[in-house]
N, C-alpha and C positions, 0 to 999 in steps of 0.2 A: 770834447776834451775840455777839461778844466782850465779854467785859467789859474795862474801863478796864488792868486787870492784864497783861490777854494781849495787848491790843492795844503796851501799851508793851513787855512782852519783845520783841512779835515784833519793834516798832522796831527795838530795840536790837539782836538778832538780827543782823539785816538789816544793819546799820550796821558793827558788827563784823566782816561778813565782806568790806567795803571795804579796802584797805589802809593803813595808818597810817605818816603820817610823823612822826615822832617827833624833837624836836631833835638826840638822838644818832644819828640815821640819816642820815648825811649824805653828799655826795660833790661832789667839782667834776669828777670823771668825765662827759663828756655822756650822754645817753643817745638822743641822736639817728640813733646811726648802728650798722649792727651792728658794725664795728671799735670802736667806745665802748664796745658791750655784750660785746664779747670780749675788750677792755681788764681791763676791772673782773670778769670772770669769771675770767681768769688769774691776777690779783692774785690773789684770793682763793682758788686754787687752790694755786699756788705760790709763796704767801710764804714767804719765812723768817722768823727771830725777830730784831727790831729790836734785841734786849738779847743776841746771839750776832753779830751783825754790825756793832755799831757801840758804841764806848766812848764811855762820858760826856766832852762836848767834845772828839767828833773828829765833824767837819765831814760832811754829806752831802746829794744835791742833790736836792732833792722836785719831782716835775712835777704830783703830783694825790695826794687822799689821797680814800679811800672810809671810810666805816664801818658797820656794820651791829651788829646784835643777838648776844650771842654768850653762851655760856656758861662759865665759870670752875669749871673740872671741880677736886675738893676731892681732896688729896692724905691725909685722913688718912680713916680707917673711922669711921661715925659724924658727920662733919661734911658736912652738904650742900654739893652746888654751887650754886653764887651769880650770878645775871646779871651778865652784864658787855657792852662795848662793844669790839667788835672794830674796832683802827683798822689802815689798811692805807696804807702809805706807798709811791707806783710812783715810782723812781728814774729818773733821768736815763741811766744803762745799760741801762735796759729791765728792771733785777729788778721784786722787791717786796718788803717786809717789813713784820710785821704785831706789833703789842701787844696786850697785853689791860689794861694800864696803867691804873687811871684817871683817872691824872693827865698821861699819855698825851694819853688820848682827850680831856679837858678842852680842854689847848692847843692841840690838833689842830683843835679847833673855834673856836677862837679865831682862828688862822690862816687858818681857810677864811672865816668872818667876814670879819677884816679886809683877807682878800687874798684875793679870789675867784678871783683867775687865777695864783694862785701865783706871779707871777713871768715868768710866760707873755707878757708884754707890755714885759718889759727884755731885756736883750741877751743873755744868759744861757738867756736862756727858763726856768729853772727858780729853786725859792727855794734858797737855802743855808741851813742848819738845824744843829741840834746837840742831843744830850742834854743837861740839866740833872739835877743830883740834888741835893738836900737832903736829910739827914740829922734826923729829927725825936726827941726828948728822948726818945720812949718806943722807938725802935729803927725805926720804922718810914722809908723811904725813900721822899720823894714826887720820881718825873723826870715830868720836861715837855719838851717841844718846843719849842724858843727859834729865833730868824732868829737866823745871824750878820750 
């Protein structure tokens, strides 16, 4: 018989190997259908970079955003890489583009919060969107996601 010790790893065990949703693991992607599931596997297949495709305050149309767990690979020797949140933006042309922002991924969540169908339910069918950037004292640039 197990003592008290073993009996809880193994809970725990057991429980970890369930999946976790995690507030930054999000999507308004369905996943009801496999066109959903091949949806948000292309995304993240073939995005490009949202900071190579779109300048601060030029306008772009979001039909659905995914995000998932990602890692933030460190550019210098010595310095490890850092989790981060992969947010993934599917456009109204059918691309995709993806950040690793975190303030990015912040507003992103924000959005999906307050607008769970994107936009999907106006005439448009999609939201209209834009970079934001602020400039912070120590050098560092925080962008967001803003509706126009």
């Amino acid at each position: 018989m197990p003592d008290n010790n073993e009996t809880t790893n193994y809970e725990l065990a057991t429980m970890s190997a369930a999946p976790v949703y995690a507030l930054e693991c999000m999507s308004t992607i369905g996943a009801d259908t496999v066109e959903d599931k091949k949806r948000a596997l292309r995304a993240k297949n073939a995005a490009g970079s949202l900071a190579r495709r779109f300048d601060p305050g030029e306008p772009f149309e979001v039909v659905d955003i995914l995000q998932t767990r990602g890692t933030m690979r460190s550019r210098q020797m010595g310095v490890p890489d850092k989790p981060c949140i992969n947010t993934y933006f599917l456009l109204s042309d059918g691309t995709a583009v993806m950040s690793q922002s975190s303030g990015i991924a912040e507003s992103a969540q924000d959005l999906m919060s307050l607008f769970p169908g994107l936009g999907r339910d106006t005439e448009d069918g999609c939201m209209l969107v834009t970079i934001s950037e602020q400039k912070l004292d120590n050098g560092n640039i925080v962008k967001k996601v803003v509706p126009v």
